[in-house]
C-alpha positions as CSV (number, residue, x, y, z in Angstrom):
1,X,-18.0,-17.8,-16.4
2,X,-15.6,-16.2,-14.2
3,X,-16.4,-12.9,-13.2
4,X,-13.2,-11.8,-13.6
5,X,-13.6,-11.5,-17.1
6,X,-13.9,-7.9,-18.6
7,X,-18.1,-7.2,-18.1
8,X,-19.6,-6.0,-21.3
9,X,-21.8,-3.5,-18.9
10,X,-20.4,-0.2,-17.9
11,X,-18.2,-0.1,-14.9
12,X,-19.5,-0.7,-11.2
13,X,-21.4,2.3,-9.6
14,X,-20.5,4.0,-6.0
15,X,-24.2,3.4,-5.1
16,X,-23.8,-0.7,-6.5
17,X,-21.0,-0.5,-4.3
18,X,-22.2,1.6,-1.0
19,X,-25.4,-0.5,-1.2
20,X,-23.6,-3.5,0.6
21,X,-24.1,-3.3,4.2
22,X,-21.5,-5.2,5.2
23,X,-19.0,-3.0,3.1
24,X,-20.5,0.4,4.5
25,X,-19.5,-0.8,7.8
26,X,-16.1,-1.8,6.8
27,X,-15.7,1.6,5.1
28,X,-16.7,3.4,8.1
29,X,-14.7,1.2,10.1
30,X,-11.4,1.4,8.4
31,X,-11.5,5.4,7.5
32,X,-11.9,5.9,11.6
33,X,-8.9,3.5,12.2
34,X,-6.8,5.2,9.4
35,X,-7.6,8.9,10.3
36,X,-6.8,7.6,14.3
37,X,-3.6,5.6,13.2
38,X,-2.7,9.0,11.6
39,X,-3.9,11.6,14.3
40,X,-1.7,9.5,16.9
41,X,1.3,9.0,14.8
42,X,1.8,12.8,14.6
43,X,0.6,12.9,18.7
44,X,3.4,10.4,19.5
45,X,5.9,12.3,17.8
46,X,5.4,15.1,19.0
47,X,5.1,13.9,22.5
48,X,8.1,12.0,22.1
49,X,10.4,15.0,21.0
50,X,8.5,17.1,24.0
51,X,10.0,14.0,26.7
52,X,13.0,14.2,25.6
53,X,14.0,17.2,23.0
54,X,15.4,14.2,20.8
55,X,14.9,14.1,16.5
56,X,16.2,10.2,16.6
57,X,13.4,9.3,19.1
58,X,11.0,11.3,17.6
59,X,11.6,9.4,14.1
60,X,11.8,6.2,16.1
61,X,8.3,6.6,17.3
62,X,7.3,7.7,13.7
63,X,8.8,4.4,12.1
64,X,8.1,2.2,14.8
65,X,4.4,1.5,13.5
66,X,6.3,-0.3,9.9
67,X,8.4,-2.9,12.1
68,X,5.6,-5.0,12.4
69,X,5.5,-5.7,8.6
70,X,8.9,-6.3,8.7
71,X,10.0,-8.3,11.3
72,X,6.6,-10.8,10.8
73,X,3.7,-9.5,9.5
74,X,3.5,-12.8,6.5
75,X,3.1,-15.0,9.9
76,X,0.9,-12.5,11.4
77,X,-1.1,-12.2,8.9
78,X,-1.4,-16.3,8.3
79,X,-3.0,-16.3,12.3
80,X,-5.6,-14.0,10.6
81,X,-6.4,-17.2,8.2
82,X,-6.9,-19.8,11.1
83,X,-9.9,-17.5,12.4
84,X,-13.0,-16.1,12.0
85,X,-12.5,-12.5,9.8
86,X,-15.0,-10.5,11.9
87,X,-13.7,-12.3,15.3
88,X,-10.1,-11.0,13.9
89,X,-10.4,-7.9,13.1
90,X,-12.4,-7.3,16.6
91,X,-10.3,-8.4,18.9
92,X,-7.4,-6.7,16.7
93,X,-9.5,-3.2,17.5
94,X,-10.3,-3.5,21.0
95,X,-6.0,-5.0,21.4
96,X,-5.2,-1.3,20.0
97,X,-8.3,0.5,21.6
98,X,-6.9,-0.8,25.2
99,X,-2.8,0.0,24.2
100,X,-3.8,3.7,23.0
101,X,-5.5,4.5,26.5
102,X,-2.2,3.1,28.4
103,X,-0.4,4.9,26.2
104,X,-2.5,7.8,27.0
105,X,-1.6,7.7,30.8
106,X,0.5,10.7,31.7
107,X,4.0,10.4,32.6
108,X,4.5,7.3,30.7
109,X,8.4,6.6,29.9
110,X,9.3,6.9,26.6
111,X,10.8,3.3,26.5
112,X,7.5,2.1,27.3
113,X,5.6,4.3,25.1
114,X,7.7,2.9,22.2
115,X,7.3,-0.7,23.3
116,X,3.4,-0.2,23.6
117,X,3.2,1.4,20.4
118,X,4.9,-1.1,18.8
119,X,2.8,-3.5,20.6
120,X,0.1,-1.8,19.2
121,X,1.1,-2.5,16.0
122,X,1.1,-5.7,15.7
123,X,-2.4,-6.2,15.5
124,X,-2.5,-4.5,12.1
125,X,-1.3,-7.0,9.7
126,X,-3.9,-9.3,10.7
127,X,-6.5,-7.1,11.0
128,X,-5.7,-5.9,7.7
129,X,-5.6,-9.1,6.0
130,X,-8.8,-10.1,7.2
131,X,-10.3,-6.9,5.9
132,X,-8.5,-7.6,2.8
133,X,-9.6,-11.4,3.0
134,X,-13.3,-10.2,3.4
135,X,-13.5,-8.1,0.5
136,X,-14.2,-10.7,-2.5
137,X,-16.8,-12.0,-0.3
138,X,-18.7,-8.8,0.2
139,X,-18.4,-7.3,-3.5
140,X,-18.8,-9.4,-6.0
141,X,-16.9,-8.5,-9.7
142,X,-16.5,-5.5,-10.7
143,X,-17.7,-3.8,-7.6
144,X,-14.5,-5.1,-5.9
145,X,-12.4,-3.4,-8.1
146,X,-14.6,-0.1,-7.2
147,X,-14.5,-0.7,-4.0
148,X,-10.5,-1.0,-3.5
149,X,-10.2,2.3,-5.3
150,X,-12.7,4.0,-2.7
151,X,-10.5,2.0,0.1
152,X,-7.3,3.4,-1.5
153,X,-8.6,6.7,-2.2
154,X,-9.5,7.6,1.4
155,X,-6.8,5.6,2.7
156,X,-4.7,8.4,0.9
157,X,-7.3,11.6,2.1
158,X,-7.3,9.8,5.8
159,X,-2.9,10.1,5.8
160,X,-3.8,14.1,5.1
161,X,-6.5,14.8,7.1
162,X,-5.0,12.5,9.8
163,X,-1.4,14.1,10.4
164,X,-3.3,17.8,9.8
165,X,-5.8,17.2,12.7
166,X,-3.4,15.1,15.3
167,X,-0.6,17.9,14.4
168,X,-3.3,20.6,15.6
169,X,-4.7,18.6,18.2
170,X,-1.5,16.9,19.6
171,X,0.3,20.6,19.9
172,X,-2.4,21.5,22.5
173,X,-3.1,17.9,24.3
174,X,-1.4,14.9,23.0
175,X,-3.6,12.9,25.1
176,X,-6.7,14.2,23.7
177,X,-5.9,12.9,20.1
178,X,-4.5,9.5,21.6
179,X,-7.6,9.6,23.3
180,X,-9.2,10.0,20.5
181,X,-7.8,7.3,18.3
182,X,-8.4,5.1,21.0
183,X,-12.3,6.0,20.5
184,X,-11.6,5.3,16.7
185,X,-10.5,1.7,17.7
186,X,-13.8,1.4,20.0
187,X,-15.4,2.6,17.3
188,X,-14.6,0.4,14.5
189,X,-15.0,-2.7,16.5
190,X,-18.6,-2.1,17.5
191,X,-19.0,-1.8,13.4
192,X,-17.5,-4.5,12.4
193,X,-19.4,-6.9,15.0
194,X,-22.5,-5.4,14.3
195,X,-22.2,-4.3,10.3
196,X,-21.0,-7.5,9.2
197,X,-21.9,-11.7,8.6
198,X,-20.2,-14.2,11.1
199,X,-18.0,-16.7,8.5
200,X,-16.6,-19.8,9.3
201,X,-12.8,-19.5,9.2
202,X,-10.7,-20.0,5.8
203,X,-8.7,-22.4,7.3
204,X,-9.9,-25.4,9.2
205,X,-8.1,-27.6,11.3
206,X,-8.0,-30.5,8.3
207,X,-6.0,-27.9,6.6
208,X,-3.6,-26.7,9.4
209,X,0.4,-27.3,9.5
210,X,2.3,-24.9,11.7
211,X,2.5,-20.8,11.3
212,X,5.9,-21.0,9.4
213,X,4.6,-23.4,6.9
214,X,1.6,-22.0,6.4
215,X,3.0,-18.9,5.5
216,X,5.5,-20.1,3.7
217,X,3.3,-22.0,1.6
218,X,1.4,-18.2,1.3
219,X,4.6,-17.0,-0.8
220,X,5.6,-20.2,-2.5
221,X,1.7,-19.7,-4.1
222,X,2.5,-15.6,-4.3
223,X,5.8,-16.1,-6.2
224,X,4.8,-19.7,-8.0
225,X,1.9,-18.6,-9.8
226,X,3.0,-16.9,-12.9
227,X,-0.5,-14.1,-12.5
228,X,0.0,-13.7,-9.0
229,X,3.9,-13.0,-9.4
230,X,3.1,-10.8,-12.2
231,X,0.5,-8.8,-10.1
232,X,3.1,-9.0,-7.3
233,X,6.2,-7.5,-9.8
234,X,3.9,-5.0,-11.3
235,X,2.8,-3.5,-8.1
236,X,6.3,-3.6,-6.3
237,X,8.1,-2.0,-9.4
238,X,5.2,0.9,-9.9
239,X,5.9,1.4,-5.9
240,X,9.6,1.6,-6.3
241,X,9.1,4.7,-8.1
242,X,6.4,6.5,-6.8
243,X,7.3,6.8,-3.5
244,X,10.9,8.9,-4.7
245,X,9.2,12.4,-4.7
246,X,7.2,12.2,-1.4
247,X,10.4,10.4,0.3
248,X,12.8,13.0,-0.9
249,X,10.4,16.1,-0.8
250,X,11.8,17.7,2.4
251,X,15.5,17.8,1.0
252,X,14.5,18.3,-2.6
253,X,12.0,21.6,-0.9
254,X,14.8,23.1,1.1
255,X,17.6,22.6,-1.5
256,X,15.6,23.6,-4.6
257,X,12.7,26.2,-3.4
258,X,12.5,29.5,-5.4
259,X,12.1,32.7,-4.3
260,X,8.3,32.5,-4.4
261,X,7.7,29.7,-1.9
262,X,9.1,28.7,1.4
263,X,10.6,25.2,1.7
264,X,8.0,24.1,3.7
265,X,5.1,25.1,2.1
266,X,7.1,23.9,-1.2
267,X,7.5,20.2,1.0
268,X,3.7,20.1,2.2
269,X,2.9,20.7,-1.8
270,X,5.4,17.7,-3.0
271,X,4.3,15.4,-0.4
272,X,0.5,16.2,-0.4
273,X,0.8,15.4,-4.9
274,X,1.0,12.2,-4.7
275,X,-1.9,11.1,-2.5
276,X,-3.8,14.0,-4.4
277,X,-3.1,12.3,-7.6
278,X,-3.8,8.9,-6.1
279,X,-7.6,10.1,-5.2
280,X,-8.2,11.5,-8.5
281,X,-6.6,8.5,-11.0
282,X,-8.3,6.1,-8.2
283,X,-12.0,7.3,-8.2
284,X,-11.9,8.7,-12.0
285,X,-10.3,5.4,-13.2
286,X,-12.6,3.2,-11.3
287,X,-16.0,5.0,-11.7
288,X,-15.4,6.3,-15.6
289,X,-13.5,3.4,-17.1
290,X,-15.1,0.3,-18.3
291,X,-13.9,-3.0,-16.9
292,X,-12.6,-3.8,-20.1
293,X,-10.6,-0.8,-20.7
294,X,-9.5,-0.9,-17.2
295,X,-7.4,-4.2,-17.9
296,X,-6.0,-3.1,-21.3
297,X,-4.5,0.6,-19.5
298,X,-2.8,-1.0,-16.8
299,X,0.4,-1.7,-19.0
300,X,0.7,1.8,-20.5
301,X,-0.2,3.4,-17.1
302,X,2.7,1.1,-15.7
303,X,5.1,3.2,-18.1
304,X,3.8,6.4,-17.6
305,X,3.8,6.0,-14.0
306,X,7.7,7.1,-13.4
307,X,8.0,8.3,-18.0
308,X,6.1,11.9,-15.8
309,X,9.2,12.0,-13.1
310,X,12.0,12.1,-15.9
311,X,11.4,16.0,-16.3
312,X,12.7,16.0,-12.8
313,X,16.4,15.9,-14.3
314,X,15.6,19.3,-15.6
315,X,15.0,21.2,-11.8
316,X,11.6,22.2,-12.0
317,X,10.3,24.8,-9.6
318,X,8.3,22.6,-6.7
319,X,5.1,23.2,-8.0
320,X,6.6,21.4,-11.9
321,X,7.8,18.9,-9.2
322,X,4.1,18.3,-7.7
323,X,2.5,18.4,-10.9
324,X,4.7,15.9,-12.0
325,X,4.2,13.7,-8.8
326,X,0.5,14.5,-8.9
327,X,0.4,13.0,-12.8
328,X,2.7,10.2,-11.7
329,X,0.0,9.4,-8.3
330,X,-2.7,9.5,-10.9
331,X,-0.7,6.7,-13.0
332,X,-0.5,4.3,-10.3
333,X,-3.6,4.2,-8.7
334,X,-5.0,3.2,-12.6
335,X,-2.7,0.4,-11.8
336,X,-2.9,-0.8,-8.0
337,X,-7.3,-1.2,-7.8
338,X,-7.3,-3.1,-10.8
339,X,-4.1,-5.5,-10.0
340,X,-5.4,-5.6,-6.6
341,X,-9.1,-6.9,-7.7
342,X,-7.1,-9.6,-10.1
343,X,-5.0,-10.5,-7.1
344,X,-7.5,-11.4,-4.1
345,X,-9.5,-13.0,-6.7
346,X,-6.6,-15.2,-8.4
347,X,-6.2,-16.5,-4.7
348,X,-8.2,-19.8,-3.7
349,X,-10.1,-19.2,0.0
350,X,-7.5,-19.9,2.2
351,X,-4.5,-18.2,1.0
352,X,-6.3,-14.4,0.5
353,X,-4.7,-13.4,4.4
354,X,-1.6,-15.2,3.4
355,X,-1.3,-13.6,0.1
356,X,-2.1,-10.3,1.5
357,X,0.5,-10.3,4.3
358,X,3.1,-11.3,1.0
359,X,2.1,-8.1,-0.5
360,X,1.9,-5.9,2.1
361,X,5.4,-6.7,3.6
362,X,6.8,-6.2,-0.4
363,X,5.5,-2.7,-0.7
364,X,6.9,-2.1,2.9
365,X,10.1,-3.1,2.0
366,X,9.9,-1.8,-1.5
367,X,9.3,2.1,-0.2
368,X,11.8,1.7,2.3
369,X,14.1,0.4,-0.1
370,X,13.4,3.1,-2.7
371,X,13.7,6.0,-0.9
372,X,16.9,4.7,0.9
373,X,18.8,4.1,-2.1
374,X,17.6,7.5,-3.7
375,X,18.7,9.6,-0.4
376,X,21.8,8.2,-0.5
377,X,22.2,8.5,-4.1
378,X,21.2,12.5,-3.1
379,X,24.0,12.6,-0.8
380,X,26.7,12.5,-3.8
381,X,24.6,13.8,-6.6
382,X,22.2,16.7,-7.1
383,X,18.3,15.2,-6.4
384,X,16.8,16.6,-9.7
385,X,19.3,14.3,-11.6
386,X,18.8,11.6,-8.9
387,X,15.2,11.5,-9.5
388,X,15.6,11.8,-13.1
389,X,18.1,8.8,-13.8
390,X,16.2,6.6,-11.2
391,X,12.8,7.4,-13.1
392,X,14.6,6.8,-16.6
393,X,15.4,3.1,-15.4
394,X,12.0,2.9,-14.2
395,X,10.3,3.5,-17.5
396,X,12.9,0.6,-19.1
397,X,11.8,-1.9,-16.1
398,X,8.1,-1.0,-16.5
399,X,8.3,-1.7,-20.2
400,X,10.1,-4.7,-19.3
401,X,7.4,-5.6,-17.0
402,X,4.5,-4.4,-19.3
403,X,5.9,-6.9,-22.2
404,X,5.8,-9.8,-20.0
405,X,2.2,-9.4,-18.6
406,X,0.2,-12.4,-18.6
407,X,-2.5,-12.4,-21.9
408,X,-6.6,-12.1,-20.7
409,X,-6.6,-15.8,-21.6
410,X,-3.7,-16.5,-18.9
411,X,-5.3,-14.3,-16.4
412,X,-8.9,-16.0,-16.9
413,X,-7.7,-19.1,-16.2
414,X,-6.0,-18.0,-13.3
415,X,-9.2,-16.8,-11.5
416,X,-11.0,-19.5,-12.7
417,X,-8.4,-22.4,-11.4
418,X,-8.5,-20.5,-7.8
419,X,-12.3,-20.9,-7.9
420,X,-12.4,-24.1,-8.3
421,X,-9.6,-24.9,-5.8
422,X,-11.7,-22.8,-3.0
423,X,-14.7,-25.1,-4.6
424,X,-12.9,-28.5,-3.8
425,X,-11.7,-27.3,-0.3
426,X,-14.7,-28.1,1.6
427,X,-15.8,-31.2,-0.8
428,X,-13.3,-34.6,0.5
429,X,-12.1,-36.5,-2.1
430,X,-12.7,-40.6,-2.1
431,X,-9.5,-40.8,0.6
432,X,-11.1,-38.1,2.6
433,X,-8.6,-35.6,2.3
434,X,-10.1,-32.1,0.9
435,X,-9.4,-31.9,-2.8
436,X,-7.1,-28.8,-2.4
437,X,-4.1,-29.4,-5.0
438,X,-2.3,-29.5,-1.3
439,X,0.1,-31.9,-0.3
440,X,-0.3,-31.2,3.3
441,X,-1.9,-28.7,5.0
442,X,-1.5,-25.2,3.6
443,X,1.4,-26.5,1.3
444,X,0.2,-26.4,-2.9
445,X,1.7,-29.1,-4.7
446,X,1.7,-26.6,-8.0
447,X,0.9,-23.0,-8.6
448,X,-2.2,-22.3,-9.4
449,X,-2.3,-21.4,-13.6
């Protein structure tokens, strides 16, 4: 029996979970990257706008760190397939731990600190889809689920405590905290080499084509299988509303603040509610929820995800505004653990980089998207009714969405299928070709259902 299937037993445990040495390190490993990704973004800023007394710049050195996703993090992430996880996501440390202490040098251009950074950044996606990769194969069941929605959850609490500490440090020495997520990188890498097992990569050579049609064959599966695509249209469209209040939060503060707060306090509140409310649905959902009761929530929680924004339409007061994106936070991280779990687990061996790198470029786009279309919407029409309107078409979408969901029959076949197909991949059939349902290398000849 699959262990995707709802356990009759309570709900994981954080010590089931923590008890896995090879996921303690990757815990401890990825919160030191995320709080030194953050602690430098807010350096580079700042040291950016202190070169050259420029906002455009400034927001260029900010935004920089998302072009990797966008211009080719799906083939990036597929090179993370063709190698060994641990080898991956070490080499993709030390890459960034060696940029961050150029970048550190004084009297570094600003041209060249942008091209470095960006540099930089390309080792994320795959370093990030090998973590991702890794995952089913350190927790088993319902332990993975638990422990995405500790990975989320500080994810979330590393953005805060990131920008708060590179903000204070940066203003005194911006090379201290580049210096300091440069020791993050150094950091993580001795972890992972040391904390974790040595696998052979997911993809041999028998199963090689070239980077484009590998990855291509990554969203062909993605979008082809009718569980995965769900997963995939379920997280997007829960993303596409989200994201609104903490993308609009510094207008929507300055515009709409009462006499009792100032804007910026009123911003930090709106922006902080989300990843608040992400931390509390994501650890209260995972820990108090049975497995069970997990899978049947996710459709209603898809609803009430933006159904808590339409109040908006009425102009709260900013702290209405964060309760509401707090509640809304708390809605969507029910969703994204579970569909998560479901997802790397719906994926044969092989494809779980691939399929990450298809996801991960989605909810880039997707939140970029989202909060582009609202701001410009908020050019020409107040943002409470902006916000309002946009969330009212995202509780008829998420219904939509919620109707079509695949039954628990669907889904457990779905898991099961990809099990067997990471099965057959090592076992040659009578023509000596591994039994992959693969034409050619990397390329499915039908979804996997």
């Amino acid at each position: 029996m699959s262990d995707e299937r709802p356990s009759p037993e309570g709900p994981a445990t954080f010590r089931e979970v923590f008890a896995q040495r090879e996921y303690r390190a990757i815990f401890a490993a990825s919160t030191l990257t995320w709080i030194g990704d953050y602690v430098a973004k807010a350096a580079v800023t700042l040291l950016v706008y202190r070169e050259t007394q420029s906002v455009a710049l400034s927001a260029a050195a900010f935004a920089v760190s998302y072009l990797p996703w966008l211009v080719g993090g799906p083939l990036l992430a597929t090179v993370a397939e063709r190698h060994r996880y641990r080898q991956v996501m070490v080499i993709c440390d030390l890459i960034r731990m060696a940029l961050m202490l150029v970048i550190a040098i004084r009297g570094m251009p600003v041209p060249v600190i942008l091209a470095l950074l960006f540099a930089t950044t390309l080792a994320n996606p795959p370093s990030q889809a090998a973590r991702s990769a890794l995952m089913p194969l350190i927790l088993p069941g319902d332990r993975l689920v638990l422990g995405l929605s500790i990975n989320t959850s500080m994810g979330q609490a590393a953005q805060v405590v990131g920008y708060l500490l590179g903000a204070a440090v940066a203003t005194v020495n911006p090379t201290a905290a580049l210096l300091m997520n440069a020791a993050a990188f150094g950091m993580s890498a001795v972890l992972v080499r040391f904390g974790t097992r040595d696998r052979p990569p997911a993809m041999t050579s028998a199963h090689r084509s070239d980077l484009l049609h590998e990855t291509a064959a990554g969203f062909r599966l993605v979008f082809g299988t009718p569980v995965l695509r769900a997963i995939a249209v379920l997280v997007f469209s829960a993303l596409l509303f989200s994201i609104v209040p903490e993308g609009l939060a510094a207008a929507w503060a300055n515009e709409h603040a009462d006499a009792g707060m100032h804007p910026g306090l009123a911003q930090a509140v709106i922006m902080a509610a989300v990843p608040v409310g992400f931390i509390l649905g994501g650890l209260l959902v995972g820990r108090v929820v049975a497995p069970a009761r997990r899978l049947v929530l996710m459709r209603p929680l898809a609803v009430v995800a933006p159904l808590v924004l339409v109040p908006s339409l009425f102009d709260p007061p900013p702290v209405v505004v964060a309760l509401l994106a707090a509640a809304c936070g708390f809605a969507v991280a029910g969703i994204l653990p579970v569909a998560n779990g479901l997802f790397v687990r719906a994926l044969p061996d092989g494809f779980r980089a691939r399929g990450f790198g298809v996801m991960a470029t989605g909810v880039q786009v997707i939140q970029g998207l989202a909060v582009l279309v609202t701001g410009l919407l908020a050019e020409r029409f107040p943002i409470p009714l902006v916000v309002g309107v946009w969330s009212i078409a995202g509780v008829a979408l998420m219904s939509l969405v919620a109707l079509r969901w695949p039954d628990q029959q669907t889904v457990a076949a779905s898991v099961e299928a990809a099990q067997r197909a990471s099965a057959a991949r090592s076992q040659p059939d009578a023509s000596g070709e591994p039994e992959t349902g693969q034409v050619g290398p990397g390329r499915p000849r039908h979804a996997v259902t």
